[in-house]
DRENPATOR-910056 format. One record per atom (N, C-alpha, C): residue in one letter; atom name; x, y, z. Coordinates in nm, 2 decimals. Layout:
- residuo;atomo;xx;yy;zz
- A;CA;X;Y;Z
...
//
This chain:
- residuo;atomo;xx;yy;zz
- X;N;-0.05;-2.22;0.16
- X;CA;0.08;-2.15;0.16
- X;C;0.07;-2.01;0.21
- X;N;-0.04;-1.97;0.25
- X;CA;-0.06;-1.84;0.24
- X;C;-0.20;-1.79;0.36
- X;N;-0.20;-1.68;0.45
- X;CA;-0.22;-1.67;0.51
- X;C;-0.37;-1.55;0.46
- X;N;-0.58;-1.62;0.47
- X;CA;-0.62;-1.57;0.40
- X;C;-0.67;-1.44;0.49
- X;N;-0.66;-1.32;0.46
- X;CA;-0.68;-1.23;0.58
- X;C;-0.80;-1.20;0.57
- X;N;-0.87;-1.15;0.71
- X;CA;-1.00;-1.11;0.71
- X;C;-1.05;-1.00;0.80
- X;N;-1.15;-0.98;0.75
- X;CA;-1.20;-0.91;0.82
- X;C;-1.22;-0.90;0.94
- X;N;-1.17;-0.80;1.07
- X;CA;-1.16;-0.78;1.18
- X;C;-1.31;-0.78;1.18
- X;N;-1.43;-0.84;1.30
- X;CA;-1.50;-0.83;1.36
- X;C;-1.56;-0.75;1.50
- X;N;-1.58;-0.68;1.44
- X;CA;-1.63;-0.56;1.54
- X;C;-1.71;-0.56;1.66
- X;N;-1.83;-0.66;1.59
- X;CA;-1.90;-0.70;1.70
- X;C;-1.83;-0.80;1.82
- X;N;-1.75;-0.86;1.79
- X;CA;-1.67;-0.94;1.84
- X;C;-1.56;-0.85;1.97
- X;N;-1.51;-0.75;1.88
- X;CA;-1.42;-0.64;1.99
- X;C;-1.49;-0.57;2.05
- X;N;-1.63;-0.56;2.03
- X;CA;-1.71;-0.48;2.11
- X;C;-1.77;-0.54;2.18
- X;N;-1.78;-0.63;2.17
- X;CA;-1.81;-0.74;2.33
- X;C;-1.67;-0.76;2.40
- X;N;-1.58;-0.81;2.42
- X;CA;-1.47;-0.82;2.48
- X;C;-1.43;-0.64;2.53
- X;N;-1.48;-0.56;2.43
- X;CA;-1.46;-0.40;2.56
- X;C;-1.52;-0.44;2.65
- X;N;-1.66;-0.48;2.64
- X;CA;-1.74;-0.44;2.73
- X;C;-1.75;-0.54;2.81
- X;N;-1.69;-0.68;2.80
- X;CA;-1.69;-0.75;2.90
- X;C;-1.51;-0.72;2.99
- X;N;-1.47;-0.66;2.96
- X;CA;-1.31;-0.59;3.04
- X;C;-1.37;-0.48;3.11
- X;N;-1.46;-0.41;3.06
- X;CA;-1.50;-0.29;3.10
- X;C;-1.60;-0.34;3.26
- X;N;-1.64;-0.44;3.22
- X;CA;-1.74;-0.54;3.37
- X;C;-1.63;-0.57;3.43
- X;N;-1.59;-0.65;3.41
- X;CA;-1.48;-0.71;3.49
- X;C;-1.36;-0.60;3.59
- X;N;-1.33;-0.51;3.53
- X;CA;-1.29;-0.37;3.58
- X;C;-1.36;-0.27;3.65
- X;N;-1.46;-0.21;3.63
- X;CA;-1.57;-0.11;3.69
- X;C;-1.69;-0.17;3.74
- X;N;-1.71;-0.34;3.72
- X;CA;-1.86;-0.39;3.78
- X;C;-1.95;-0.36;3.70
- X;N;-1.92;-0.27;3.58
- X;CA;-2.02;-0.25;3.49
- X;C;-1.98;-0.16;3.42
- X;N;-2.07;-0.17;3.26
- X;CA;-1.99;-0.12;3.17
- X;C;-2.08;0.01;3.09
- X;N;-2.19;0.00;3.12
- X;CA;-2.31;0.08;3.06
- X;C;-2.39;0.13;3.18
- X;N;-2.47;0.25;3.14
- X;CA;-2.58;0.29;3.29
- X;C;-2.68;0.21;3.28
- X;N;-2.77;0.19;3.39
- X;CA;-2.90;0.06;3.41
- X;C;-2.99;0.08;3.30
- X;N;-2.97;0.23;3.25
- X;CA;-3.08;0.25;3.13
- X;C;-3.07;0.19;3.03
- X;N;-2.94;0.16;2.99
- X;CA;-2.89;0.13;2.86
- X;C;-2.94;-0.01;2.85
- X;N;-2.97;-0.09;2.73
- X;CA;-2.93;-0.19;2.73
- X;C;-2.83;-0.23;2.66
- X;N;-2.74;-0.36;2.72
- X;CA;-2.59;-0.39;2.67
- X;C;-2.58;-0.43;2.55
- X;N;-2.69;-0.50;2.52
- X;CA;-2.71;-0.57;2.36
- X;C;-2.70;-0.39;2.22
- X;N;-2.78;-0.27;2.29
- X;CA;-2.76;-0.20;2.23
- X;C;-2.67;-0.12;2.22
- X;N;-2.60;-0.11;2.32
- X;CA;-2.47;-0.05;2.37
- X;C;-2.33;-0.12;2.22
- X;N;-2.34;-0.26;2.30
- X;CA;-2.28;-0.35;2.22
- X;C;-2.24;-0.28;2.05
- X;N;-2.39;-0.30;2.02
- X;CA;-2.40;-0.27;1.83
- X;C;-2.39;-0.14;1.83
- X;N;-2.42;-0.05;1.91
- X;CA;-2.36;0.11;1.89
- X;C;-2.20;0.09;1.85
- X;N;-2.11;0.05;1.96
- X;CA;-1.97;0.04;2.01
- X;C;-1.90;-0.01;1.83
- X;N;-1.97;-0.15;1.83
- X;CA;-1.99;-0.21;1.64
- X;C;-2.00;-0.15;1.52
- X;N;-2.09;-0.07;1.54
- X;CA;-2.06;0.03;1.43
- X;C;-2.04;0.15;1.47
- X;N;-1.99;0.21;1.60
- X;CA;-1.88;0.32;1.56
- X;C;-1.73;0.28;1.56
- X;N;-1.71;0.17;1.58
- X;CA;-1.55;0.10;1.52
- X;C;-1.55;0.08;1.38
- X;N;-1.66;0.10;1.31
- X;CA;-1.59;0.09;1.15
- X;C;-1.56;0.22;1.09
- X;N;-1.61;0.32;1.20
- X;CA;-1.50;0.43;1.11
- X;C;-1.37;0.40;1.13
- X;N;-1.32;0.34;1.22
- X;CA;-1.15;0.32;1.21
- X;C;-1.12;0.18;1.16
- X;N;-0.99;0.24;1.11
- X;CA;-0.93;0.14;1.01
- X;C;-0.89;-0.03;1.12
- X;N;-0.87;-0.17;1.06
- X;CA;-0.88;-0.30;1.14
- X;C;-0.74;-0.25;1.22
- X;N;-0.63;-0.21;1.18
- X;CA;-0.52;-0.22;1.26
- X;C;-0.54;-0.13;1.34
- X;N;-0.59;0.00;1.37
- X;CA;-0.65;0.05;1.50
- X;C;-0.71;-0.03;1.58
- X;N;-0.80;-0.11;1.51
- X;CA;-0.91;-0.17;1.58
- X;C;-0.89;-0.28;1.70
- X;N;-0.75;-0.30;1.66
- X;CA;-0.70;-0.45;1.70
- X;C;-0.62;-0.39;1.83
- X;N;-0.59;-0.26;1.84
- X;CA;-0.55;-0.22;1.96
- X;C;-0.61;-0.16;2.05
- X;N;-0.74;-0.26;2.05
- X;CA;-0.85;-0.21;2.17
- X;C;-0.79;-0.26;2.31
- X;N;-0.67;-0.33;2.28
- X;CA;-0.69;-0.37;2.42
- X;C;-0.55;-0.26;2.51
- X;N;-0.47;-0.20;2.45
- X;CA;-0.42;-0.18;2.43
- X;C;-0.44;-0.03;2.54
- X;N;-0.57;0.07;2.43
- X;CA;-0.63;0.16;2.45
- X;C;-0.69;0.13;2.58
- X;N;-0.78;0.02;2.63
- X;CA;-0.83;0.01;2.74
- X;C;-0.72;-0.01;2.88
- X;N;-0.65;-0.09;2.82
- X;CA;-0.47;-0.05;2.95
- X;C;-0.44;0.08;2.98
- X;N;-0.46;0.19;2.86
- X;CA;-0.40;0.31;2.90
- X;C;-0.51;0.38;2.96
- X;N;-0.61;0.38;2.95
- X;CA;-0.74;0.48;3.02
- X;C;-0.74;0.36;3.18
- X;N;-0.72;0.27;3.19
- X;CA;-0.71;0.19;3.27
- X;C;-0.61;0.30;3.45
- X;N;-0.49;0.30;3.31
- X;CA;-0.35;0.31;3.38
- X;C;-0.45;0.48;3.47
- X;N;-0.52;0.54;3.41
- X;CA;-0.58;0.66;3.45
- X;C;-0.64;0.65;3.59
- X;N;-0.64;0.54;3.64
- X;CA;-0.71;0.54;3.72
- X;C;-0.88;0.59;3.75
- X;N;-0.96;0.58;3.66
- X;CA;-1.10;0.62;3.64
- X;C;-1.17;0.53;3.75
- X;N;-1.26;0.60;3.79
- X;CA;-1.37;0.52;3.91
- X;C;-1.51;0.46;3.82
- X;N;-1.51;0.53;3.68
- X;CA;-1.61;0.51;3.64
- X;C;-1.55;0.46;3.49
- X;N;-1.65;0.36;3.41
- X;CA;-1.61;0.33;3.31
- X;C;-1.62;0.45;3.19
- X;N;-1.48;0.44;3.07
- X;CA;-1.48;0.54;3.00
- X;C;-1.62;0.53;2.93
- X;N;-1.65;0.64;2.85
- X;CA;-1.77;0.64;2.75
- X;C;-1.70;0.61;2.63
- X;N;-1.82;0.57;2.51
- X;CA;-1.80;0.48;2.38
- X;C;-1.68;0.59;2.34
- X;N;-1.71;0.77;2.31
- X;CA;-1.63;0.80;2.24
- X;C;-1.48;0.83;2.28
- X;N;-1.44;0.84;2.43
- X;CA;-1.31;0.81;2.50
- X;C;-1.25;0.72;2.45
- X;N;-1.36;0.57;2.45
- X;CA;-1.28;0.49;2.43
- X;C;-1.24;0.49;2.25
- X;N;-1.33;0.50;2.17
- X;CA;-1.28;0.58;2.03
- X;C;-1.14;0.67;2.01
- X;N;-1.15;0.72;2.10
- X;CA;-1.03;0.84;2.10
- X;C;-0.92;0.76;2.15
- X;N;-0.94;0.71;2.27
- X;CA;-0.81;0.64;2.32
- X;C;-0.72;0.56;2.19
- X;N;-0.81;0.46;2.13
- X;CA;-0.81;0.36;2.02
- X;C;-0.71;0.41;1.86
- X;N;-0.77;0.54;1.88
- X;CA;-0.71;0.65;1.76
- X;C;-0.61;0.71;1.76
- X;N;-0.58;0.73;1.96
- X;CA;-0.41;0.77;1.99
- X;C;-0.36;0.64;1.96
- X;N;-0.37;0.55;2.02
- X;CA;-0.29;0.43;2.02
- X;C;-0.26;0.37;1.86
- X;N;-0.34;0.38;1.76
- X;CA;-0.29;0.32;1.62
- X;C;-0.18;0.45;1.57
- X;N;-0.25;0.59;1.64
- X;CA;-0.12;0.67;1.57
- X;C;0.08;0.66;1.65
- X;N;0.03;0.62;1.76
- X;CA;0.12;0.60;1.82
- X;C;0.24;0.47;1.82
- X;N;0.13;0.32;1.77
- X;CA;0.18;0.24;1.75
- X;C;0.26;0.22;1.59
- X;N;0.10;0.31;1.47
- X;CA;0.14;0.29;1.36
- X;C;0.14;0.42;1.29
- X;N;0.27;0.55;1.31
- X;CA;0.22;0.65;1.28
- X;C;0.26;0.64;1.18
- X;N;0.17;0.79;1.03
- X;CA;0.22;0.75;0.91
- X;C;0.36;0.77;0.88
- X;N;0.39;0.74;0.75
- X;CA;0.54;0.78;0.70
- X;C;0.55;0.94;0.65
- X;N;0.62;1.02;0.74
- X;CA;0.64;1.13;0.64
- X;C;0.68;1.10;0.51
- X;N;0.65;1.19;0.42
- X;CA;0.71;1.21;0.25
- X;C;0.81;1.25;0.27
- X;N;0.95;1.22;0.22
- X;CA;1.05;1.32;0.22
- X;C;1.04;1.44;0.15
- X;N;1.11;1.51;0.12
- X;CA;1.11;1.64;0.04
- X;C;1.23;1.71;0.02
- X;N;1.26;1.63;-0.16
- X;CA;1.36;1.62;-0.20
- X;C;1.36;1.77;-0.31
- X;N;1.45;1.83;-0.26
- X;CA;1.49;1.95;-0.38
- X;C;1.59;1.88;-0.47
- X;N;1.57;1.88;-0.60
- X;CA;1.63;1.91;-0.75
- X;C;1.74;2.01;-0.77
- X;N;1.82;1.98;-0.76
- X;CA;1.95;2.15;-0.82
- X;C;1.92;2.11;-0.98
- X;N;1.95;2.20;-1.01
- X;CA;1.89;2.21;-1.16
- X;C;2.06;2.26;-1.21
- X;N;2.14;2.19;-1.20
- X;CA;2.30;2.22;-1.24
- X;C;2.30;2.27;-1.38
- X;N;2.23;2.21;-1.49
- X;CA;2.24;2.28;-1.61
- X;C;2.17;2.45;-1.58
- X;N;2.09;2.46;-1.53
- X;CA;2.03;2.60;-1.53
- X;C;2.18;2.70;-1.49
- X;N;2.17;2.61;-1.36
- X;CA;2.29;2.71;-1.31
- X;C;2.43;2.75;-1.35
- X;N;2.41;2.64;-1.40
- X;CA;2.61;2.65;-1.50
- X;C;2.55;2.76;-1.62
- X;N;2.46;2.74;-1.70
- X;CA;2.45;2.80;-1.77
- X;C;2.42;2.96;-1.78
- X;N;2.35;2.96;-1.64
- X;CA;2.38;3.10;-1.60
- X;C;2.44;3.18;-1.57
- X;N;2.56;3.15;-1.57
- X;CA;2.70;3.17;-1.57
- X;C;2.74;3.23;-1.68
- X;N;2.82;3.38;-1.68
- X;CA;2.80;3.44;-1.76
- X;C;2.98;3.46;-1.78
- X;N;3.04;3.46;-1.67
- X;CA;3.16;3.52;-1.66
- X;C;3.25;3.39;-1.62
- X;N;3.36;3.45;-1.64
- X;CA;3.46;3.33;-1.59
- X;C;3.48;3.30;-1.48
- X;N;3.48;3.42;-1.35
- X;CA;3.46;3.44;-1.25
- X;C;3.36;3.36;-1.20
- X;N;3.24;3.39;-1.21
- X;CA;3.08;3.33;-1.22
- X;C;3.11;3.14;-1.22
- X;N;3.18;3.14;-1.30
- X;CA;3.16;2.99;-1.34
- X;C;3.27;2.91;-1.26
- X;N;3.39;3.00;-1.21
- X;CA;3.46;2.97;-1.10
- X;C;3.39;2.91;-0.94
- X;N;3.30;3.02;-0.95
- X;CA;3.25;2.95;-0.82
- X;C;3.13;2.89;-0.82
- X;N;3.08;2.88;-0.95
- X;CA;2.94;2.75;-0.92
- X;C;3.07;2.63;-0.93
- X;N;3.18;2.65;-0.93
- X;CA;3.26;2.50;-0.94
- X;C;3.27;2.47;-0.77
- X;N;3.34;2.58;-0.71
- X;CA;3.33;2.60;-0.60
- X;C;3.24;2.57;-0.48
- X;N;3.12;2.61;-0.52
- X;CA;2.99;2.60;-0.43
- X;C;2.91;2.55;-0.48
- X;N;2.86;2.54;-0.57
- X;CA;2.74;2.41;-0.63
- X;C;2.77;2.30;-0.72
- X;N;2.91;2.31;-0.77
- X;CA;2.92;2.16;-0.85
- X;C;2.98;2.07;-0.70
- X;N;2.88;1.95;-0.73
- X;CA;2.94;1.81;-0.64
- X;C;2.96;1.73;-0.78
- X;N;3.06;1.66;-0.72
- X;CA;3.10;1.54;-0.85
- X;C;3.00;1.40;-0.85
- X;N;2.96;1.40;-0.75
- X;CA;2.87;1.30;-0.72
- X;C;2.72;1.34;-0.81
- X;N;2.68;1.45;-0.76
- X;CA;2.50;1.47;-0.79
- X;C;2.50;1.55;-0.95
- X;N;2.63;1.58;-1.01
- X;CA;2.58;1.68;-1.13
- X;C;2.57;1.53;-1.24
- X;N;2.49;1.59;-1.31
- X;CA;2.47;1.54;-1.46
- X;C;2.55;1.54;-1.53
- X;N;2.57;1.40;-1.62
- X;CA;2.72;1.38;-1.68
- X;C;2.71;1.51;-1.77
- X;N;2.61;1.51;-1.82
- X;CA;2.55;1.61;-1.94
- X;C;2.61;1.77;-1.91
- X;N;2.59;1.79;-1.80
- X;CA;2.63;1.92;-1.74
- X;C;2.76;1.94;-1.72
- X;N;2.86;1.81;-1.68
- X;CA;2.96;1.81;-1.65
- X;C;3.06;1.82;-1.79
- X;N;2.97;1.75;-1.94
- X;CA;3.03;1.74;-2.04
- X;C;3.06;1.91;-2.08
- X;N;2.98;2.00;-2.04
- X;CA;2.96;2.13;-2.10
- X;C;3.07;2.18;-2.00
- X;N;3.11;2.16;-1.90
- X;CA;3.17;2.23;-1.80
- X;C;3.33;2.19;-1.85
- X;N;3.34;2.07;-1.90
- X;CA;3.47;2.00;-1.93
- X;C;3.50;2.10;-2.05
- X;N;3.40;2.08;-2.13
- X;CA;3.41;2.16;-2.29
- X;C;3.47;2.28;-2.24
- X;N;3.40;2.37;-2.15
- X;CA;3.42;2.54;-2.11
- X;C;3.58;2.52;-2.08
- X;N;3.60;2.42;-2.00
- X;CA;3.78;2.40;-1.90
- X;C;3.87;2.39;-2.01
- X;N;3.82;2.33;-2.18
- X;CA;3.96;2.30;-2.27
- X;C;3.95;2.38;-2.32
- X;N;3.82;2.47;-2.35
- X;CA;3.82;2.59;-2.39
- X;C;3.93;2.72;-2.30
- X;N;3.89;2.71;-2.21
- X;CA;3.95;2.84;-2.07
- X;C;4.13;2.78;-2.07
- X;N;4.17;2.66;-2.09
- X;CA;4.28;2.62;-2.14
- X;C;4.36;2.48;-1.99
- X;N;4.26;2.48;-1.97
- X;CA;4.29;2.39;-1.81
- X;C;4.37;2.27;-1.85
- X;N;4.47;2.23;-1.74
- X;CA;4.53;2.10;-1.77
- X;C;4.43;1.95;-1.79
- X;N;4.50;1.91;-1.91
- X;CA;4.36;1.76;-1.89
- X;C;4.38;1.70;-1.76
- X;N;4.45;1.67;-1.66
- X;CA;4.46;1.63;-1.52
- X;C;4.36;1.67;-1.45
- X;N;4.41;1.82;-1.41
- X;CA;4.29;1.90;-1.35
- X;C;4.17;1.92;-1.35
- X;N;4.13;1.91;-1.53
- X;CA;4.01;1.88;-1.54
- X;C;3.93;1.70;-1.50
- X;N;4.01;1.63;-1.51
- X;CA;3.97;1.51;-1.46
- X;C;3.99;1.54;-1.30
- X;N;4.05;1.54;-1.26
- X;CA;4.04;1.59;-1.07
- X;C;3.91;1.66;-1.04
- X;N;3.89;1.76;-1.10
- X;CA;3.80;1.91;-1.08
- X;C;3.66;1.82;-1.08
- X;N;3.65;1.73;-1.21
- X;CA;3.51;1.68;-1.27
- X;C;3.49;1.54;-1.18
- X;N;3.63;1.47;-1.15
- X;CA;3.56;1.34;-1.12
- X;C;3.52;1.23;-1.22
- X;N;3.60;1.28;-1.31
- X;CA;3.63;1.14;-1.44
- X;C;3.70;1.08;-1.44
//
């Protein structure tokens, strides 16, 4: 029922670079190197990046491709390429960054009648205040002598 996931194979993506990388430039390493070592270099520097990076090797090789190069990229180009493309494909989620009004502080800081006029004004919303804060605000309005209407309009009860 269920799909068991596994581990991306490195050595595996690192042979298919380098056989794209033949197939494209005639060759993929200099005559010194040997490809078998090349290969397992390529293998284990892909495990510093995460498998869904990894899976967009081919991806990364299109775009250095599209460059037009006469020579084949080097291991860490193509690292880098691999590292734009997962951020590009899968960038993270920003956090939002949610401010808190703290409506009880502010009502309560309210000293005057005046004062408490316009936190009604400019920082009470009927939507985001606290019933709790709204109960103290209603209390202040039967006190101050407001119509029960008004105060239900004003509050949003």
């Amino acid at each position: 029922m269920y799909t068991e996931i596994k581990e991306v194979d490195r050595i595996e993506i690192a042979t298919l670079i380098f056989s794209r990388m033949e197939m494209e430039y005639k060759y993929a390493t200099n005559k010194e190197v040997d490809k078998v070592d090349a290969i397992n270099f390529l293998a284990e520097q892909l495990k510093s990046i995460s498998d869904i990076a990894c899976l967009g090797w081919y991806e990364a090789l299109n775009r250095i491709s599209e460059e037009g190069r006469v020579h084949p990229p080097t291991i860490p180009e193509i690292l880098a390429e691999i590292r734009k493309v997962e951020i590009a494909l899968h960038p993270t989620p920003k956090k939002l960054t949610t401010t808190q009004v703290d409506y009880a502080g502010q009502w309560s800081s309210c000293e005057t009648t005046r004062k408490k006029l316009n936190f009604l004004r400019t920082m009470f919303c009927k939507q985001k205040t606290p019933s709790a804060t709204k109960y103290h605000i209603k209390k202040w309005m039967q006190e101050d002598g407001w119509d029960v209407t008004r105060i239900k309009y004003t509050l949003g009860i």
